[in-house]
SEFIZA-3560 file (N, C-alpha, C; in Angstrom, 3 decimals):
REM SEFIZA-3560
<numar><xx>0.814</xx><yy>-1.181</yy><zz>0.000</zz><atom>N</atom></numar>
<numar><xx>0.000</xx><yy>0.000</yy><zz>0.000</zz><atom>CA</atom></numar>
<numar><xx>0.865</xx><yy>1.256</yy><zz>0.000</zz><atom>C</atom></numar>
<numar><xx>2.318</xx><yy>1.196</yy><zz>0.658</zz><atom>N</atom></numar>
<numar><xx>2.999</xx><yy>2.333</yy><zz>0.776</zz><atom>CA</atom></numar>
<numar><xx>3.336</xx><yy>2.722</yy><zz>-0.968</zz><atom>C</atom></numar>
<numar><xx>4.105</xx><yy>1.388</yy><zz>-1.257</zz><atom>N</atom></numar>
<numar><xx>4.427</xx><yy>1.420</yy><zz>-2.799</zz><atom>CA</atom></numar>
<numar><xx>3.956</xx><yy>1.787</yy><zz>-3.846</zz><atom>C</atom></numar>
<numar><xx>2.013</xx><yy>1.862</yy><zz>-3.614</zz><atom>N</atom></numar>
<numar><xx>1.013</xx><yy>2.189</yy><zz>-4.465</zz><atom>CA</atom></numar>
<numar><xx>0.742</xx><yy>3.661</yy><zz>-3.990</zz><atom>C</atom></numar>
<numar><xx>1.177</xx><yy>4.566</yy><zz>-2.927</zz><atom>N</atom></numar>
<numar><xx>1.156</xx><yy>5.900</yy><zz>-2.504</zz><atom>CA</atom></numar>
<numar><xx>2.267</xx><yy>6.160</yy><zz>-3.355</zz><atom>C</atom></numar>
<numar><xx>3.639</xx><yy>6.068</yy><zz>-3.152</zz><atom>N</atom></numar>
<numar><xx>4.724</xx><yy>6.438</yy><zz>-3.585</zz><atom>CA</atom></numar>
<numar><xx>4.643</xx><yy>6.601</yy><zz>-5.540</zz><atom>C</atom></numar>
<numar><xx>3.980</xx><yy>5.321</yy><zz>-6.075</zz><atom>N</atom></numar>
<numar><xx>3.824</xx><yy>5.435</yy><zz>-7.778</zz><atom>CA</atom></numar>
<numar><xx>2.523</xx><yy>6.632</yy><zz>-7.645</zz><atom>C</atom></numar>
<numar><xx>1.368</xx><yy>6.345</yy><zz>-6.973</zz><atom>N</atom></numar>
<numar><xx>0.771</xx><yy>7.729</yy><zz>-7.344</zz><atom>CA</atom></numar>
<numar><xx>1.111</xx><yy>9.268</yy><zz>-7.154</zz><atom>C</atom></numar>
<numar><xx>1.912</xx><yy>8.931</yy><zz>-6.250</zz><atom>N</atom></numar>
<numar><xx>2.778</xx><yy>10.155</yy><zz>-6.025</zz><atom>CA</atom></numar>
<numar><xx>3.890</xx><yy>10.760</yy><zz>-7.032</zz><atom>C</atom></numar>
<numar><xx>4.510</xx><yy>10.215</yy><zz>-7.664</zz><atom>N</atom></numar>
<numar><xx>5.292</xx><yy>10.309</yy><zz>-8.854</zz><atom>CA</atom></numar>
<numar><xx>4.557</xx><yy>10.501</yy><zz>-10.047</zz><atom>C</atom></numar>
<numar><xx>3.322</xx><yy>10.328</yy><zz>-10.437</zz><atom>N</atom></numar>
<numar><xx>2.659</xx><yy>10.319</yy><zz>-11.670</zz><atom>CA</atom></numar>
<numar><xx>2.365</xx><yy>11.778</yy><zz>-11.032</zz><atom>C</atom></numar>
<numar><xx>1.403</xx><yy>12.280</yy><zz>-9.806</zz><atom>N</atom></numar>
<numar><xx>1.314</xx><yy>13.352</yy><zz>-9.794</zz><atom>CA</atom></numar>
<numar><xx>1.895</xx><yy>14.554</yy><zz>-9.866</zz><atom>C</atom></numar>
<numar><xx>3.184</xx><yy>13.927</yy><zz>-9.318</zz><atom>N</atom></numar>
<numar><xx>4.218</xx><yy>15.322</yy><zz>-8.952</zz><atom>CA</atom></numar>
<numar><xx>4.796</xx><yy>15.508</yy><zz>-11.117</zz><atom>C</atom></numar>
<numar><xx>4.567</xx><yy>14.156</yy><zz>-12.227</zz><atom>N</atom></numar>
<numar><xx>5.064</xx><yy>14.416</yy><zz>-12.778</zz><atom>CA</atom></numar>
<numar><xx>4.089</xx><yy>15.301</yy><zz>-13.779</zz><atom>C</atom></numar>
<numar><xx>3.289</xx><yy>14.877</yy><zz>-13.523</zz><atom>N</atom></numar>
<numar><xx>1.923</xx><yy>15.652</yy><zz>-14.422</zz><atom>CA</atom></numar>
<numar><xx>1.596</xx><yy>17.196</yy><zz>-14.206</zz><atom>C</atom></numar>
<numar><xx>2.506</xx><yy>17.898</yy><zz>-13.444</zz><atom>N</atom></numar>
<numar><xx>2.702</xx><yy>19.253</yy><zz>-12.842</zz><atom>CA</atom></numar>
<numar><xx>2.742</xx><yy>20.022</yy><zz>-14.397</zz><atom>C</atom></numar>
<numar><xx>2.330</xx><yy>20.836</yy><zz>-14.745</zz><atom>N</atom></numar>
<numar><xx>3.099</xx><yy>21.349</yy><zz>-15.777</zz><atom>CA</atom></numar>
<numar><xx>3.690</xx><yy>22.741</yy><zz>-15.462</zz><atom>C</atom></numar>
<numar><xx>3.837</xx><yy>23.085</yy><zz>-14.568</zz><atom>N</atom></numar>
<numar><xx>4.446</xx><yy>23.988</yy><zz>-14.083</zz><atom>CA</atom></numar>
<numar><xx>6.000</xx><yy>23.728</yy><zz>-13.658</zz><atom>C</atom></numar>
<numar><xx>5.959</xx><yy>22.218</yy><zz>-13.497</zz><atom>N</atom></numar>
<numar><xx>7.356</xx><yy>21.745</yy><zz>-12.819</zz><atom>CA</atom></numar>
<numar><xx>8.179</xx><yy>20.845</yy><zz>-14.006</zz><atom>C</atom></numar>
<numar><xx>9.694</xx><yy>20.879</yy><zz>-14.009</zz><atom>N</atom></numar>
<numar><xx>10.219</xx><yy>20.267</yy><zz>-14.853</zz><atom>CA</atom></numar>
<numar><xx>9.957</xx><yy>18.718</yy><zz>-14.703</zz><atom>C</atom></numar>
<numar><xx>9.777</xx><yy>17.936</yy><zz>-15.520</zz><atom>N</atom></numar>
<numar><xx>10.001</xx><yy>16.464</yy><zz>-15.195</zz><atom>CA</atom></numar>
<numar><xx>10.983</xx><yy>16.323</yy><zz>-14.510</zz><atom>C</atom></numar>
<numar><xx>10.786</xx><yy>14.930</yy><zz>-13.712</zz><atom>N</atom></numar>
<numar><xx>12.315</xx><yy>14.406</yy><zz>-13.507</zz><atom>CA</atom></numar>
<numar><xx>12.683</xx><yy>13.029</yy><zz>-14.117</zz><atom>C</atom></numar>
<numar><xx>13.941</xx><yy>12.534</yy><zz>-14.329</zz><atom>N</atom></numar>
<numar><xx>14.025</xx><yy>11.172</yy><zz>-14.922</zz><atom>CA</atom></numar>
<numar><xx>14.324</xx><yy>9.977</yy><zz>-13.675</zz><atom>C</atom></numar>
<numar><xx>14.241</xx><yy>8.580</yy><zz>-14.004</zz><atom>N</atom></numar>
<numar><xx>14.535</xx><yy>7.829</yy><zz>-13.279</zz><atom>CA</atom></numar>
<numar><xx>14.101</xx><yy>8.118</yy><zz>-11.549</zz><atom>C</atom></numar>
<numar><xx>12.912</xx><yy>8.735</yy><zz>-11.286</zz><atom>N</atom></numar>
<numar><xx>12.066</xx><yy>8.429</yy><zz>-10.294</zz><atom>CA</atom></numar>
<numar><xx>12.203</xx><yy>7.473</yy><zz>-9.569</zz><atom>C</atom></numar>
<numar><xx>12.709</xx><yy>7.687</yy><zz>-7.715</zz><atom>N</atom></numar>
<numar><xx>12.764</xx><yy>6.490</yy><zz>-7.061</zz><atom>CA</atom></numar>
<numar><xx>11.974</xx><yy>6.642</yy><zz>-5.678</zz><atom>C</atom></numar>
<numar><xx>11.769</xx><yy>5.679</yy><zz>-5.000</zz><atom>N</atom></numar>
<numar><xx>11.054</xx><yy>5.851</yy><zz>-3.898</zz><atom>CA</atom></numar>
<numar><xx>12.334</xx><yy>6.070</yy><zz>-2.511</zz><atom>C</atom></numar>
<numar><xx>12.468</xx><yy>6.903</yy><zz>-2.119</zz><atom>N</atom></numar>
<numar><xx>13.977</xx><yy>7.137</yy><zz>-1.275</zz><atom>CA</atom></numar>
<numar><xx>13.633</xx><yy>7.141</yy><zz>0.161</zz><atom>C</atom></numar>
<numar><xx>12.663</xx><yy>7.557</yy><zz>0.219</zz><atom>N</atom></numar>
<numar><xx>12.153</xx><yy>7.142</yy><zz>2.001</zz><atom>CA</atom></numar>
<numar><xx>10.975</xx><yy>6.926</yy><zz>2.169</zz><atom>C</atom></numar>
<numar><xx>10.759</xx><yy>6.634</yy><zz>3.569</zz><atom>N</atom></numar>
<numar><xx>9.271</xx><yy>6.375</yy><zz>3.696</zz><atom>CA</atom></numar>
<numar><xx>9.540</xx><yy>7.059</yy><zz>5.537</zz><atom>C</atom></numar>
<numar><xx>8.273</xx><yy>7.783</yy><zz>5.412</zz><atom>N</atom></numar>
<numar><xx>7.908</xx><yy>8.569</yy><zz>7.115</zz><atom>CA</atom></numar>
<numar><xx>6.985</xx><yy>8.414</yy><zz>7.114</zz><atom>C</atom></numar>
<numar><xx>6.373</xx><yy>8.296</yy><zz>8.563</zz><atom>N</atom></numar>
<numar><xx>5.445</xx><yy>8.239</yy><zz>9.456</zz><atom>CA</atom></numar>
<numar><xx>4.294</xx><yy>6.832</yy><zz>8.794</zz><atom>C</atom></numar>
<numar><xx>4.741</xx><yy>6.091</yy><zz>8.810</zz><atom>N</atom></numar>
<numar><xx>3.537</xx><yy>4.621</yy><zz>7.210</zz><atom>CA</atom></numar>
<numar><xx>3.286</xx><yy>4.675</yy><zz>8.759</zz><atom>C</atom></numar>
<numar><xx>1.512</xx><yy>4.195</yy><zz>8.339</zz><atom>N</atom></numar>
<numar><xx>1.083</xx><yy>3.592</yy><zz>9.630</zz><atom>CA</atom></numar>
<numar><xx>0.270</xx><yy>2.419</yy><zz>8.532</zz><atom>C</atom></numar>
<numar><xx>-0.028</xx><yy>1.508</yy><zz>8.784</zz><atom>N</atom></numar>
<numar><xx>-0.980</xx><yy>0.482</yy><zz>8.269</zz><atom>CA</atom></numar>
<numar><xx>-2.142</xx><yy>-0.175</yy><zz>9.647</zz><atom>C</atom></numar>
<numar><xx>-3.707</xx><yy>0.702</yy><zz>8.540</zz><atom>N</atom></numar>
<numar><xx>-4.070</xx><yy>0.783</yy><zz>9.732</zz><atom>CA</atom></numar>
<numar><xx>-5.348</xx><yy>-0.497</yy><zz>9.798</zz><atom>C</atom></numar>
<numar><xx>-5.333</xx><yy>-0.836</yy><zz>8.903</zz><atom>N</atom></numar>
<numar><xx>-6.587</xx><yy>-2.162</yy><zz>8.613</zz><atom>CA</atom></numar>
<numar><xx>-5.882</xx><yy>-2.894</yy><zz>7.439</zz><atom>C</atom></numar>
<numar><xx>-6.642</xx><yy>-3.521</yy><zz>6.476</zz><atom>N</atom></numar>
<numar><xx>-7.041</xx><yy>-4.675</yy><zz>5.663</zz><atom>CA</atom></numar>
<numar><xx>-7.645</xx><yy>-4.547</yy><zz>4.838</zz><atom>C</atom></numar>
<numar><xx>-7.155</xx><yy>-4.687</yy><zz>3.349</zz><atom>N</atom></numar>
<numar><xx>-8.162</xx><yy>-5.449</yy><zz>2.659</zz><atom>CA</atom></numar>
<numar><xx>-7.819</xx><yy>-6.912</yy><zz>2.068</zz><atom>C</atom></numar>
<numar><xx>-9.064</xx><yy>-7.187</yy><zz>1.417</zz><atom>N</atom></numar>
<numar><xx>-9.481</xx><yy>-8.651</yy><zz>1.079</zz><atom>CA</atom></numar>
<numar><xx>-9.156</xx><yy>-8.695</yy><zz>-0.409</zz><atom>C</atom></numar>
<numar><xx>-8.790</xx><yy>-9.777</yy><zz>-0.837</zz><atom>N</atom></numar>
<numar><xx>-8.863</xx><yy>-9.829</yy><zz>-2.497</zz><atom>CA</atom></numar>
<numar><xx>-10.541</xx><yy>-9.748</yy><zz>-3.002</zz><atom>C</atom></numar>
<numar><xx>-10.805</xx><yy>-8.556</yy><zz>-3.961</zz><atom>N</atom></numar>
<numar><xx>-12.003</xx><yy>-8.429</yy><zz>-4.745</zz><atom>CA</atom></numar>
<numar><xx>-12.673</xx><yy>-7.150</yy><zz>-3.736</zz><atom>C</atom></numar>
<numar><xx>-11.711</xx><yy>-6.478</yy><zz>-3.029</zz><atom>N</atom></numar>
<numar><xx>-12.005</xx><yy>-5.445</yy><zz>-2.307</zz><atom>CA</atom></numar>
<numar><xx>-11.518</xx><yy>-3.724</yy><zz>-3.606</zz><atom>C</atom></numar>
<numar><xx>-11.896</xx><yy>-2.957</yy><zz>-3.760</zz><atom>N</atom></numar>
<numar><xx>-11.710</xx><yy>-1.709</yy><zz>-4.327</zz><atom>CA</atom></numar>
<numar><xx>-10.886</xx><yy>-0.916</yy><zz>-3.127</zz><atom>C</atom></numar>
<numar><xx>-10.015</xx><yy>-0.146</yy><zz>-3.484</zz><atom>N</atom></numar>
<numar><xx>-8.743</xx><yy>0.525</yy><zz>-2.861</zz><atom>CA</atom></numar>
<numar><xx>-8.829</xx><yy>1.853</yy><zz>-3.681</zz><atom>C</atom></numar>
<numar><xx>-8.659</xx><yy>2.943</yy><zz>-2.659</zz><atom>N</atom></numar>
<numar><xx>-9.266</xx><yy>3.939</yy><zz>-2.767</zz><atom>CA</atom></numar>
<numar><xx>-7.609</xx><yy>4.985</yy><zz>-2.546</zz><atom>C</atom></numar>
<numar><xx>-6.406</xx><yy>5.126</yy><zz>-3.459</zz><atom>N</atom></numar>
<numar><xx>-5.701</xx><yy>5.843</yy><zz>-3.015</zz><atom>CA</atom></numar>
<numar><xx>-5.333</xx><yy>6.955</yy><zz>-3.498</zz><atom>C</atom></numar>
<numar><xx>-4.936</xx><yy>7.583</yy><zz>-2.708</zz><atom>N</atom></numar>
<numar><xx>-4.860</xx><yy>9.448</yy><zz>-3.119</zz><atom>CA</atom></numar>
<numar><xx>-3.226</xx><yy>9.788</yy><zz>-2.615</zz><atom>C</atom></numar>
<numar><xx>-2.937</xx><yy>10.963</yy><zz>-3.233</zz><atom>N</atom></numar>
<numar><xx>-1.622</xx><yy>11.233</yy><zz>-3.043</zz><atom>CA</atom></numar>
<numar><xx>-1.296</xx><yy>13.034</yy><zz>-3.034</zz><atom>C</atom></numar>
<numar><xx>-0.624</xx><yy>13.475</yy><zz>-2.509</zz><atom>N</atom></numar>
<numar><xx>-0.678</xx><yy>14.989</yy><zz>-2.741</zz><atom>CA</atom></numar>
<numar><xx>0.932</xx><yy>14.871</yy><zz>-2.626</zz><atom>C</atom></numar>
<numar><xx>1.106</xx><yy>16.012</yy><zz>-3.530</zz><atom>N</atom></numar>
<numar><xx>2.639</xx><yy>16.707</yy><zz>-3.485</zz><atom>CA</atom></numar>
<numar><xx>2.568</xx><yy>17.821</yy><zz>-2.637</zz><atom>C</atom></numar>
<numar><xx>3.205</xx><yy>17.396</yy><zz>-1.332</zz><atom>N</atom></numar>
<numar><xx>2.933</xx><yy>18.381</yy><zz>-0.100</zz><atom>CA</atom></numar>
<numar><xx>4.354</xx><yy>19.611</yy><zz>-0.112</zz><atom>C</atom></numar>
<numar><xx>5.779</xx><yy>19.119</yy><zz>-1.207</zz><atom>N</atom></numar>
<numar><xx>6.706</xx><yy>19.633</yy><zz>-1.475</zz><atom>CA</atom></numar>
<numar><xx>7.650</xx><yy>19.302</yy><zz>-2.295</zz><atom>C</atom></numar>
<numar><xx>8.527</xx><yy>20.390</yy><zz>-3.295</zz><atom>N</atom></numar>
<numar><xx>9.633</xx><yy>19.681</yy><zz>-3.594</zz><atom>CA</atom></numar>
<numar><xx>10.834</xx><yy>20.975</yy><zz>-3.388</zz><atom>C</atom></numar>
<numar><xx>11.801</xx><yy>20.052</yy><zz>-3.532</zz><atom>N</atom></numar>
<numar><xx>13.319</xx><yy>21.516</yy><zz>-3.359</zz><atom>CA</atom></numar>
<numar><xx>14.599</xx><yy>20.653</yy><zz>-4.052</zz><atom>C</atom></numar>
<numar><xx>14.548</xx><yy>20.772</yy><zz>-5.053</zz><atom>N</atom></numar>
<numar><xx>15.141</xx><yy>20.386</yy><zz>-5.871</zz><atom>CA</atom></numar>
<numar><xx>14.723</xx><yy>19.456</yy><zz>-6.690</zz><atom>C</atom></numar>
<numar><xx>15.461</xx><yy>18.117</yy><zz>-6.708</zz><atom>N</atom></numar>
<numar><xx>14.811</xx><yy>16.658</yy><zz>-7.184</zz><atom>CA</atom></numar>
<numar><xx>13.918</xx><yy>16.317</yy><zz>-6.163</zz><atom>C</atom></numar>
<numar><xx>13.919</xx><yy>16.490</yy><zz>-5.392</zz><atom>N</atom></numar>
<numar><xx>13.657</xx><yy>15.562</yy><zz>-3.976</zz><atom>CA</atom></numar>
<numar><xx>11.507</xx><yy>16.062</yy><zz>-3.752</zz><atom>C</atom></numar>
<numar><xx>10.859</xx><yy>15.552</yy><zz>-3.897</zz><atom>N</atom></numar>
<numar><xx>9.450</xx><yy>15.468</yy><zz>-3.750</zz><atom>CA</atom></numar>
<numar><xx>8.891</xx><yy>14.803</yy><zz>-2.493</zz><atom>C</atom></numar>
<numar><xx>8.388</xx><yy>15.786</yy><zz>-1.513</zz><atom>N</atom></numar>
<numar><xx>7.427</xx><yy>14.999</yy><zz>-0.727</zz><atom>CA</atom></numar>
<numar><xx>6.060</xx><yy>14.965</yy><zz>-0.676</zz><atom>C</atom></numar>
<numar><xx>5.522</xx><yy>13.602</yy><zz>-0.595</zz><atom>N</atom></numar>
<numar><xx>3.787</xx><yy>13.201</yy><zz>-1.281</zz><atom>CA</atom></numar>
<numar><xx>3.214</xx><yy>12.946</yy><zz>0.110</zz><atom>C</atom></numar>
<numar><xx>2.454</xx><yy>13.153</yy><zz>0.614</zz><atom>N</atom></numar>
<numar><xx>1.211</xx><yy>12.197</yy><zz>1.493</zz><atom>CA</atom></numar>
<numar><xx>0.572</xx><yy>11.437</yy><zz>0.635</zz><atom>C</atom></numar>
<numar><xx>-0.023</xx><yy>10.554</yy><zz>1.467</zz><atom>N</atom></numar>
<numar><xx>-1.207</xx><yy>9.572</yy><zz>0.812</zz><atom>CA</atom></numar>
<numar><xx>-1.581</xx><yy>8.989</yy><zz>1.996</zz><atom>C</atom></numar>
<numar><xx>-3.091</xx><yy>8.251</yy><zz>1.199</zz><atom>N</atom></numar>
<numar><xx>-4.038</xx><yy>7.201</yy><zz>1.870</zz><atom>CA</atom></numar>
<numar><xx>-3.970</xx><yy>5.996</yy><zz>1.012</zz><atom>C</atom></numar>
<numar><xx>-4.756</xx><yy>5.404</yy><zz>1.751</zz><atom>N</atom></numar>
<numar><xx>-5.454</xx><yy>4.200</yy><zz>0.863</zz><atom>CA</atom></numar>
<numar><xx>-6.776</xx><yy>3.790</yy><zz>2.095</zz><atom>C</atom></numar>
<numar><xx>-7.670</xx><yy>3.649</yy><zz>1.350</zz><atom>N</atom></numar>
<numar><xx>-9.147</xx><yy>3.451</yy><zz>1.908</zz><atom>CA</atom></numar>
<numar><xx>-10.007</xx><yy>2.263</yy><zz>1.000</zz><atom>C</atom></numar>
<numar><xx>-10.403</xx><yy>1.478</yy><zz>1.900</zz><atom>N</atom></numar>
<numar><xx>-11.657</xx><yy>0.899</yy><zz>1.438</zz><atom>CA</atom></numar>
<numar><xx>-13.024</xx><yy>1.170</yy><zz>1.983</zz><atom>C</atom></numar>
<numar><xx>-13.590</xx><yy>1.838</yy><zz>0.827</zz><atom>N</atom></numar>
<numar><xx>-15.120</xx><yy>2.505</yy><zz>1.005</zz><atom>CA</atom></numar>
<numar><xx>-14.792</xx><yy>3.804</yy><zz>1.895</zz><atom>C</atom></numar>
<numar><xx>-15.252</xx><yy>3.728</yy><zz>3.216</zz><atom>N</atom></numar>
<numar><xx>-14.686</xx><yy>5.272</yy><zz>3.890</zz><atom>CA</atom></numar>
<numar><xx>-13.900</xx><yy>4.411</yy><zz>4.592</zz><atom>C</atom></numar>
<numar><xx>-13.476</xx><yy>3.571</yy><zz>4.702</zz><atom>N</atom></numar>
<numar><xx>-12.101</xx><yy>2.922</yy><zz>5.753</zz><atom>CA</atom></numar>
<numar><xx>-10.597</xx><yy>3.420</yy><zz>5.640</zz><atom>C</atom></numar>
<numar><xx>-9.980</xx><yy>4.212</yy><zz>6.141</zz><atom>N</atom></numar>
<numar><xx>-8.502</xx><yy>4.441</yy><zz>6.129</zz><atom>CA</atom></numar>
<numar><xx>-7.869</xx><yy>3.173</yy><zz>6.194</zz><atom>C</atom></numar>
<numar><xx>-7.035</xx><yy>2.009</yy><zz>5.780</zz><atom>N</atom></numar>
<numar><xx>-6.515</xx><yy>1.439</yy><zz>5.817</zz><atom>CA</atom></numar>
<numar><xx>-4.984</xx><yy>1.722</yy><zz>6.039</zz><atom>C</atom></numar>
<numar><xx>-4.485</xx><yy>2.780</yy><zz>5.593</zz><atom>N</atom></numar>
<numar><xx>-3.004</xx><yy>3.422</yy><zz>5.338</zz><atom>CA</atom></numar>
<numar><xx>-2.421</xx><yy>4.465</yy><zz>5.028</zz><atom>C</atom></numar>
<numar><xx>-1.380</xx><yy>4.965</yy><zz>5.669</zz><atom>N</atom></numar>
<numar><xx>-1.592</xx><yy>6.655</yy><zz>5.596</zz><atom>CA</atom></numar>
<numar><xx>0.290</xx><yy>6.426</yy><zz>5.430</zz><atom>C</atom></numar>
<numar><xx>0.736</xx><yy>7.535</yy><zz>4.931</zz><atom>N</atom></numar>
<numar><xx>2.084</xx><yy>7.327</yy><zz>4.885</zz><atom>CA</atom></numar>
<numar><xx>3.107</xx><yy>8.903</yy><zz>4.331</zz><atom>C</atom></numar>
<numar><xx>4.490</xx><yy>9.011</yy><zz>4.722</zz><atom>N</atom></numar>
<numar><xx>4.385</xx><yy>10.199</yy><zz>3.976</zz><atom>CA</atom></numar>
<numar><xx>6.162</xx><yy>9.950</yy><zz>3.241</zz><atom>C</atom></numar>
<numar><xx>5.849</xx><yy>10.116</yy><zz>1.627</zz><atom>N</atom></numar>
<numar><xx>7.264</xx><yy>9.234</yy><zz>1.528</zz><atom>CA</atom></numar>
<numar><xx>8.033</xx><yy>10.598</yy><zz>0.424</zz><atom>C</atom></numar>
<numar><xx>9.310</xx><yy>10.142</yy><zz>0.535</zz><atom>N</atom></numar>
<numar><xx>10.003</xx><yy>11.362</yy><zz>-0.509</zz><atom>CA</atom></numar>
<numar><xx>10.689</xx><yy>10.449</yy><zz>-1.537</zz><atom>C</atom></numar>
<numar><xx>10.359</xx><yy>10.942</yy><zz>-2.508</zz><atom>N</atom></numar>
<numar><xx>10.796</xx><yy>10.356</yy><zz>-4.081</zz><atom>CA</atom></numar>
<numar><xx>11.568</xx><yy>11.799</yy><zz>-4.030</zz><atom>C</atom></numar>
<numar><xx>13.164</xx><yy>10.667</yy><zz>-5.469</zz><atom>N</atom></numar>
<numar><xx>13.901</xx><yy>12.108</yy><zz>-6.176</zz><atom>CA</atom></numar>
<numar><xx>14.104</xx><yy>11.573</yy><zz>-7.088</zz><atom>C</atom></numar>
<numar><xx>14.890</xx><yy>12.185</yy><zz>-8.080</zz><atom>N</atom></numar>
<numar><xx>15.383</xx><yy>12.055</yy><zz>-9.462</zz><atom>CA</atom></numar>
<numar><xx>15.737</xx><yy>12.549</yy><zz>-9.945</zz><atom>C</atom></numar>
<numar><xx>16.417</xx><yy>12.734</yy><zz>-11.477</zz><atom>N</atom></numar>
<numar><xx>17.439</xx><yy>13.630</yy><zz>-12.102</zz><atom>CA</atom></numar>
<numar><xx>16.751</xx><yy>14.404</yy><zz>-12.910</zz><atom>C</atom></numar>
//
């Protein structure tokens, strides 16, 4: 679930058009992950991502992941790249 915050987080921060792309996008840390429930196979996953910053390469995203209104996972990770 963190891994599926971190790729939506990179599509968003890259779809900026205000901001230069970056190349070779990686997932470089992970803060505060809490995993807070479960889902089931044939369950729908509900995840969101915000670009809360960047300063240079370096991007930091929040995210969730929810089933239905359930928080399942909350996390806050920094991607960089060239």
């Amino acid at each position: 679930m963190v891994e599926a915050i971190a790729q939506l987080g990179g599509v968003v921060a890259q779809s900026d058009p205000e901001e230069e792309k970056l190349n070779d996008m990686r997932l470089t840390a992970i803060k505060k992950a809490k995993i807070i429930g479960t889902a089931v196979p044939g369950e729908t996953l509900k995840i969101k991502a915000r670009v809360e910053g960047r300063m240079g390469s370096l991007i930091q995203v929040s995210g969730s992941v929810s089933v239905g209104d359930n928080c399942i996972a909350k996390a806050i990770v920094m991607l960089s790249g060239s």
